[in-house]
C-alpha positions as CSV (number, residue, x, y, z in Angstrom):
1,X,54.9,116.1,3.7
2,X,51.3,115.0,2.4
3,X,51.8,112.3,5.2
4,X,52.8,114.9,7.8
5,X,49.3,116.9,6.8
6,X,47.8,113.7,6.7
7,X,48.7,112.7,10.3
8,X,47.8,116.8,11.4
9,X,44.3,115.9,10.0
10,X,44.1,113.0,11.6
11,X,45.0,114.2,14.9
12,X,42.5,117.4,14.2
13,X,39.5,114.8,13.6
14,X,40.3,112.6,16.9
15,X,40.5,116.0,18.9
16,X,37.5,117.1,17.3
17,X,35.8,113.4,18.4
18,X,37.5,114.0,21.8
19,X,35.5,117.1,22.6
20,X,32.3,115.8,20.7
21,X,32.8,113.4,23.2
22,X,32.8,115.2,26.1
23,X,30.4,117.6,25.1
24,X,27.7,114.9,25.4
25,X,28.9,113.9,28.1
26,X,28.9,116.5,30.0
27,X,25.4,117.4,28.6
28,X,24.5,113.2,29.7
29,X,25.7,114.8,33.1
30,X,23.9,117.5,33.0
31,X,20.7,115.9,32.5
32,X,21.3,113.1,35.2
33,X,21.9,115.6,37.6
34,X,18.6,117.3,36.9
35,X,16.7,113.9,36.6
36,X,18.0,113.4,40.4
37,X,17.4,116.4,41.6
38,X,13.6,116.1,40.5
39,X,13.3,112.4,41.8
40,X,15.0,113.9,45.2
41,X,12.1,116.5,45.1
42,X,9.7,114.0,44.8
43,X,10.8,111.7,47.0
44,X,11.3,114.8,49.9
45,X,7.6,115.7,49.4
46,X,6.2,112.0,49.5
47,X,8.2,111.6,52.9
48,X,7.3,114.8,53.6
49,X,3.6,114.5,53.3
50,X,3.7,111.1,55.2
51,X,5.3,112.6,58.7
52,X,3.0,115.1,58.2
53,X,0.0,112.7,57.9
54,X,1.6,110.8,61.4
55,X,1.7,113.7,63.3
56,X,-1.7,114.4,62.8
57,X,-2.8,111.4,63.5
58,X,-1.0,111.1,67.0
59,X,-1.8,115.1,67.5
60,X,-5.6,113.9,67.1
61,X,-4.9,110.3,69.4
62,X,-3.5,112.5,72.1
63,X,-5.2,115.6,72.0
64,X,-8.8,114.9,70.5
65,X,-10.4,116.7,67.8
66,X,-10.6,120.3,67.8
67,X,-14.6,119.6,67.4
68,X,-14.7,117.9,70.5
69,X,-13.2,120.7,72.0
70,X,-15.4,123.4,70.6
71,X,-18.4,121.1,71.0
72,X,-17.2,120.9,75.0
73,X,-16.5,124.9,75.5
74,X,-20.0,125.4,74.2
75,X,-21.4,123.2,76.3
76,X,-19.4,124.7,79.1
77,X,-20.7,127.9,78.3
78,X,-24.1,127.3,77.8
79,X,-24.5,125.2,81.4
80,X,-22.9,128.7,82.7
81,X,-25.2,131.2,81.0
82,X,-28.3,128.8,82.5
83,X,-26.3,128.5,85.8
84,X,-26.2,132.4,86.0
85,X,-29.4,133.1,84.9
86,X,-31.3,130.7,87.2
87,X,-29.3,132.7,90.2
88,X,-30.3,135.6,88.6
89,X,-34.0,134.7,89.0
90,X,-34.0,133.0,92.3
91,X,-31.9,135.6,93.9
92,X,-33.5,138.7,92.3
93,X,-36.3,139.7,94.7
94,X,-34.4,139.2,98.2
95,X,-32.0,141.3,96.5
96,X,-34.2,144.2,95.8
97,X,-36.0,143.8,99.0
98,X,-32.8,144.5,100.8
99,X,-31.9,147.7,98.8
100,X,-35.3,149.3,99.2
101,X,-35.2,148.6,103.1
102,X,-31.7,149.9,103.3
103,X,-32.2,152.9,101.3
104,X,-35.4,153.7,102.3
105,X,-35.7,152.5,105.8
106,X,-33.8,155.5,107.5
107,X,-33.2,156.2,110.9
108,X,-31.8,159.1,112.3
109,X,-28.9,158.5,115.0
110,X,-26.4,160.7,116.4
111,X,-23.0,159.9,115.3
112,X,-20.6,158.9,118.1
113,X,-18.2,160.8,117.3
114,X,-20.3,163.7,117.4
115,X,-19.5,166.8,120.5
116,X,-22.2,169.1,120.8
117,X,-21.4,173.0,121.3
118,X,-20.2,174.2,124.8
C-alpha cells in the first residue's frame, strides 16, 4: 500500500511539474508574441516613414516646391495689378471724354418711327 501512495505522490508531483511546465511556457509564449508584435510595429513605422520620405521627394522632383509656386502666383498677380492699373491710367481720360460728349452732346432728332397726328 505505502508503495501504491508512494507511486500516487509521485505521479501528483510529475503532474504538478507538467503544468509548471507549461505554465511558463505558455507565459515564454506569451511574452514572444508581444516582443514581435512591438518589433513588427517598429519595423512598420521605420518602412513607413521611409516611403513617406520617397514620395516627397519625387512629389517635390516632379511638381516643384509649393514656394515656387506661391512665389510664381504672386508674381503673376502683381505683373496683373500693374498691367491693370497702367490701362487704367492710359485709358482713363479718352474714356471720360467720350461719356461727357455722349451724355452731354445732345441732339434732338425725330424718331423714325414717329407718325405725326392727322
Amino acid at each position: 500500500m505505502t508503495s501504491q501512495s508512494q507511486g500516487i505522490q509521485q505521479l501528483l508531483q510529475a503532474e504538478k511539474r507538467a503544468k509548471d511546465k507549461l505554465e511558463e511556457a505558455k507565459k515564454r509564449k506569451g511574452k514572444r508574441l508581444k516582443q514581435a508584435k512591438e518589433e513588427a510595429t517598429a519595423e512598420i513605422d521605420h518602412y513607413r516613414l521611409q516611403r513617406e520620405k520617397e514620395f516627397r521627394t519625387k512629389e517635390t522632383n516632379v511638381m516643384g516646391s509649393q514656394g515656387n509656386f506661391s512665389a510664381k502666383i504672386e508674381e503673376q498677380t502683381t505683373e496683373a495689378i500693374r498691367n491693370l492699373t497702367s490701362s487704367y491710367h492710359r485709358n482713363m481720360e479718352s474714356m471720360t471724354k467720350k461719356l461727357l460728349s455722349t451724355i452731354c452732346d445732345i441732339s434732338p432728332e425725330i424718331h423714325p418711327n414717329f407718325r405725326p397726328a392727322v
